[in-house]
C-alpha positions as CSV (number, residue, x, y, z in Angstrom):
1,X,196.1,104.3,25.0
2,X,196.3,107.3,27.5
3,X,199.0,108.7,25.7
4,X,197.0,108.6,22.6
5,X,194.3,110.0,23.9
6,X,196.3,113.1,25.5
7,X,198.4,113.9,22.3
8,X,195.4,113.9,20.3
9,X,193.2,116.2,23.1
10,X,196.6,118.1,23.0
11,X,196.7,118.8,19.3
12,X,192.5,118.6,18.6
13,X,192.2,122.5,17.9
14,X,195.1,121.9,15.2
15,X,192.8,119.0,13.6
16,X,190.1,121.4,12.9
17,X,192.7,124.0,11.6
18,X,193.6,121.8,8.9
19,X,190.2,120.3,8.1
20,X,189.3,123.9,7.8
21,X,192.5,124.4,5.2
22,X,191.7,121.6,3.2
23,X,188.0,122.7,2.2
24,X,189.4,126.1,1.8
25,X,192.0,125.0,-0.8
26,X,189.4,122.6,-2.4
27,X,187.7,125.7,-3.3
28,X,189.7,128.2,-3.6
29,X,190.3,128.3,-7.4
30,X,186.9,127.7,-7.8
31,X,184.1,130.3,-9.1
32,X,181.3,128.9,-8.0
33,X,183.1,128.1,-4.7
34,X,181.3,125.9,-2.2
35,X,178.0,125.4,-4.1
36,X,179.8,123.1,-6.3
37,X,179.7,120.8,-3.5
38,X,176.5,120.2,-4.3
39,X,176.2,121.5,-8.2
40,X,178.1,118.4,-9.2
41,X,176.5,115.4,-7.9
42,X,173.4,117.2,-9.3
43,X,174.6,117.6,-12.2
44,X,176.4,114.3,-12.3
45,X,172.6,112.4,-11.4
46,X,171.4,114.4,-14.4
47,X,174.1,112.8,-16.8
48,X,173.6,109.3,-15.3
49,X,169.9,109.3,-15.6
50,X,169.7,110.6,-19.3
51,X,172.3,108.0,-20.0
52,X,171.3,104.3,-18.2
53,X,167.2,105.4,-17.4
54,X,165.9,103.5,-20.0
55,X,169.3,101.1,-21.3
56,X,168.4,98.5,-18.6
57,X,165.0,96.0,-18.8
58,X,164.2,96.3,-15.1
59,X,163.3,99.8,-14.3
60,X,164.3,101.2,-11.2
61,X,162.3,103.2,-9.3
62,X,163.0,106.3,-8.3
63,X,165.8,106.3,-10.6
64,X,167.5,109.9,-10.2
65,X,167.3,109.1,-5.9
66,X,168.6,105.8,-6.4
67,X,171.7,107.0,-8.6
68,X,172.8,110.0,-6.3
69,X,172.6,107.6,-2.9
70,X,175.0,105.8,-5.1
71,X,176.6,108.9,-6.1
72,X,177.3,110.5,-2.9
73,X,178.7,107.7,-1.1
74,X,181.3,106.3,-3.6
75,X,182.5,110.5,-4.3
76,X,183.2,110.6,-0.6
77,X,184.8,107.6,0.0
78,X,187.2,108.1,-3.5
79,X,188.1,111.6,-2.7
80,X,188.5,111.1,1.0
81,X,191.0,108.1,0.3
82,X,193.1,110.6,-2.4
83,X,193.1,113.2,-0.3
84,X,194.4,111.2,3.0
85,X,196.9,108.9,0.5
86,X,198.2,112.0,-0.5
87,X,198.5,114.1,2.8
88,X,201.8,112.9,3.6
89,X,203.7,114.2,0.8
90,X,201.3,116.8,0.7
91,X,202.5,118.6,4.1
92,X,206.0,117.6,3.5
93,X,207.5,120.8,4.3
94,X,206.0,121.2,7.4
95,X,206.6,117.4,8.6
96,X,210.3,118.7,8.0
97,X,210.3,121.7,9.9
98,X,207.6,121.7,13.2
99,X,206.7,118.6,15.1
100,X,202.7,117.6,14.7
101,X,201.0,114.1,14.9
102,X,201.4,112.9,11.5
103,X,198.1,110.7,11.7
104,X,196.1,114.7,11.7
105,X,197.3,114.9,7.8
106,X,195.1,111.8,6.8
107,X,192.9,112.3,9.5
108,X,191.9,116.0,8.4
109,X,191.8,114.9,4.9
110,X,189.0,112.2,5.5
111,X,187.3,114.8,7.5
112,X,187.1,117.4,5.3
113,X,185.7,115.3,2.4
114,X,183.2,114.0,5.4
115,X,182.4,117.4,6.1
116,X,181.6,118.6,2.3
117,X,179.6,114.7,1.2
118,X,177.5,116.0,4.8
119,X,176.2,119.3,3.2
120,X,176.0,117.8,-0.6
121,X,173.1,115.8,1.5
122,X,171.1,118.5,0.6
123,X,171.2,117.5,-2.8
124,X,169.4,114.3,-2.2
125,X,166.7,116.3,-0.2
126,X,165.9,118.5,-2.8
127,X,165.7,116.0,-5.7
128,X,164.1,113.1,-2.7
129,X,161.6,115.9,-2.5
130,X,160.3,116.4,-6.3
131,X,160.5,112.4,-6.9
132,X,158.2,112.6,-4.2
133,X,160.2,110.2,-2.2
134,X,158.1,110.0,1.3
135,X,160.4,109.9,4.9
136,X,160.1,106.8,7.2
137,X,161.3,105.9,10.5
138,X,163.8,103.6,8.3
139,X,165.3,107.1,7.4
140,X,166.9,106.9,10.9
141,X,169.1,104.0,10.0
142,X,171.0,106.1,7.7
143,X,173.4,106.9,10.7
144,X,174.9,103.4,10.4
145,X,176.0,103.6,6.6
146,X,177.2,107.1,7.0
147,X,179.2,106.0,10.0
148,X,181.0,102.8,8.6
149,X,181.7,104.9,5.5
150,X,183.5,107.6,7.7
151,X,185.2,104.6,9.5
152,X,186.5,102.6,6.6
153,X,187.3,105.8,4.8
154,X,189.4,106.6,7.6
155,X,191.2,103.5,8.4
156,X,192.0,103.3,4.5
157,X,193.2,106.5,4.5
158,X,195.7,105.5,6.8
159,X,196.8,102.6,4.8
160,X,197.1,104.4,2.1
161,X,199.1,107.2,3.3
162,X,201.4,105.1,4.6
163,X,201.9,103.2,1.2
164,X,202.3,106.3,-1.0
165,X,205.7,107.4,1.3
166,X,207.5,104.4,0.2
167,X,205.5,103.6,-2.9
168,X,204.9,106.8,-5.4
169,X,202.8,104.7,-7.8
170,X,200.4,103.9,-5.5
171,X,198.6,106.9,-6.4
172,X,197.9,105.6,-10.1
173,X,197.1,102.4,-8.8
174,X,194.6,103.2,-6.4
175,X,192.7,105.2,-9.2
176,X,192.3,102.2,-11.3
177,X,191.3,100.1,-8.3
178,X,188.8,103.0,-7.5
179,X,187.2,102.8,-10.7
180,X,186.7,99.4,-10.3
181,X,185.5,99.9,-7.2
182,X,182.7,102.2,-8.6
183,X,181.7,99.5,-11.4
184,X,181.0,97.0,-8.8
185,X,179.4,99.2,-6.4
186,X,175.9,99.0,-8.6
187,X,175.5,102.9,-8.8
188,X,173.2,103.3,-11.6
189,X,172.2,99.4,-12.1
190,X,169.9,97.0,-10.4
191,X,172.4,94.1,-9.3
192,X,169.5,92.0,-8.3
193,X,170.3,89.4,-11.1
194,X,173.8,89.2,-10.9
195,X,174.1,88.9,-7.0
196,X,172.5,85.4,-7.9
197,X,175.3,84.4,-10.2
198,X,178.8,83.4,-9.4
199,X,180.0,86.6,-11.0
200,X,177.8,88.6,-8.3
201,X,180.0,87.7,-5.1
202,X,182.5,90.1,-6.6
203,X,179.6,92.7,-5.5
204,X,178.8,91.2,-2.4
205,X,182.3,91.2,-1.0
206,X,182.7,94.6,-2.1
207,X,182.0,96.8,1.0
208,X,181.1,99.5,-0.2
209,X,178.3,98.3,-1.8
210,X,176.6,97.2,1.3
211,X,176.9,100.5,2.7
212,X,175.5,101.8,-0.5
213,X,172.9,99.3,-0.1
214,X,171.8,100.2,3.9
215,X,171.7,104.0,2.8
216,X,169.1,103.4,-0.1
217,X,167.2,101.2,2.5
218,X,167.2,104.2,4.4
219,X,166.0,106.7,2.3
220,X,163.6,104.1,0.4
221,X,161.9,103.2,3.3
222,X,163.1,99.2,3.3
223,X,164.9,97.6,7.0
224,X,168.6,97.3,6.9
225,X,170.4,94.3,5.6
226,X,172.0,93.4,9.0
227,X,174.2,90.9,7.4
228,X,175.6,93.9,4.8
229,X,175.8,95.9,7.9
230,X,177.5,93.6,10.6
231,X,180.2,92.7,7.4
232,X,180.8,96.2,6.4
233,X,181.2,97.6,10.1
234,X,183.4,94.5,10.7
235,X,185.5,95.1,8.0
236,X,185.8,99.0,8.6
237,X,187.0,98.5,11.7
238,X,189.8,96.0,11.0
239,X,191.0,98.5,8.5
240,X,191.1,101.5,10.7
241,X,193.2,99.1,13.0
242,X,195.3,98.0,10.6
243,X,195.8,101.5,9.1
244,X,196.4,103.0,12.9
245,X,199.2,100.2,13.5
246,X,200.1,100.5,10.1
247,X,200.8,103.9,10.4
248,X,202.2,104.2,13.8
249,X,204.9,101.7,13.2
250,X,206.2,103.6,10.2
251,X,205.6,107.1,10.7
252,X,209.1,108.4,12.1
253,X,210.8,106.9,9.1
254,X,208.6,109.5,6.8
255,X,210.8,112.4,6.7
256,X,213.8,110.1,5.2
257,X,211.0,109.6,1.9
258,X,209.0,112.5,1.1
């Protein structure tokens, strides 16, 4: 564990180097550059309320607050876990030709996508702020969603990485399984009725949904679900394990794949 420790002290300032690379390319073709990070779940809650607003019989309140907590979440958790599946293959040039930690590709990915989701935050602010959304001391317990997210993203990232070195197709598989993902994460419907049905533990096991869940609590002004929380955090951290020892034990046979 010391070892680990030291090489990643060691290496730390390179971390941020490529965390800093990766937003830079994310934007670097764009025109409207780094205000899209938060032009796009904006606009993206515009669609989605115009759309399902007024196609479902229970109103939700607060509907245009309660689709972009949904939003912002499950956009940073499904680029964060592209960007870190593809890092590998990404960097594969340099993995070739200078010696770094191969766990800072993934690791920077997840990052960077944790950095950008942070300041499109600002979003839900604004439009918190004309639905006349009022702040509670519940809005404190937003640390804990936004901190399992970062974990799980993490951990999956590394699982994921891994995968796509020996497995190209994992790419187009993990897009389908994200969309699904997204349809069972209850972004822009009430799952209140279905969580009662045998067809609603399909939501409940899904973990993002929980985390989904504890943020709107948050920002709503409602407790925490501490059994969402304690099965969410649980889960995050047996996939960053699993990803680290995943990883670790396969790394030095990447440069033979990509």
């Amino acid at each position: 564990m010391k070892r680990l420790v030291d090489n990643f002290t060691k290496y730390r300032f390179l971390l941020v180097e490529l965390v800093k690379k990766d937003i830079k390319l994310k934007y670097r073709s764009s025109v409207l550059g780094f205000l899209w990070t938060m032009l796009e779940p904006l606009l993206t809650m515009i669609v989605l309320t115009i759309v399902f607003e007024n196609m479902f019989e229970r109103k939700i309140p607060n509907f245009p607050v309660y689709v972009l907590c949904g939003r912002l979440l499950y956009s940073y958790f499904s680029n964060g876990t592209k960007l870190a599946l593809k890092s590998i293959r990404r960097n594969s040039s340099m993995i070739r030709k200078v010696y770094v930690p191969k766990y800072m590709y993934p690791l920077a990915s997840a990052l960077s996508g944790y950095i950008t989701f942070l300041i499109s935050l600002i979003v839900l602010v604004v439009v918190g702020i004309v639905q006349d959304v009022k702040p509670t001391w519940y809005l404190l317990q937003a640390v804990f969603p936004l901190a399992t997210i970062l974990v799980m993203t993490v951990g999956l990232g590394f699982i994921l990485a891994t995968l796509d070195v020996f497995f190209r197709d994992m790419e187009y598989l993990w897009g389908v399984l994200l969309m699904l993902i997204m349809y069972m994460s209850a972004i822009f419907y009430d799952p209140t009725n279905l969580l009662a049905t045998p067809k609603g533990i399909i939501i409940r096991l899904n973990p993002l949904y929980g985390i989904i869940t504890n943020f709107r609590n948050a920002i709503f002004g409602e407790p925490m679900n501490v059994k969402y929380f304690a099965y969410t955090a649980s889960l995050s951290v047996i996939m960053l394990v699993v990803g680290v020892i995943m990883f670790y034990r396969k790394q030095d046979k990447f440069v033979l794949y990509v």
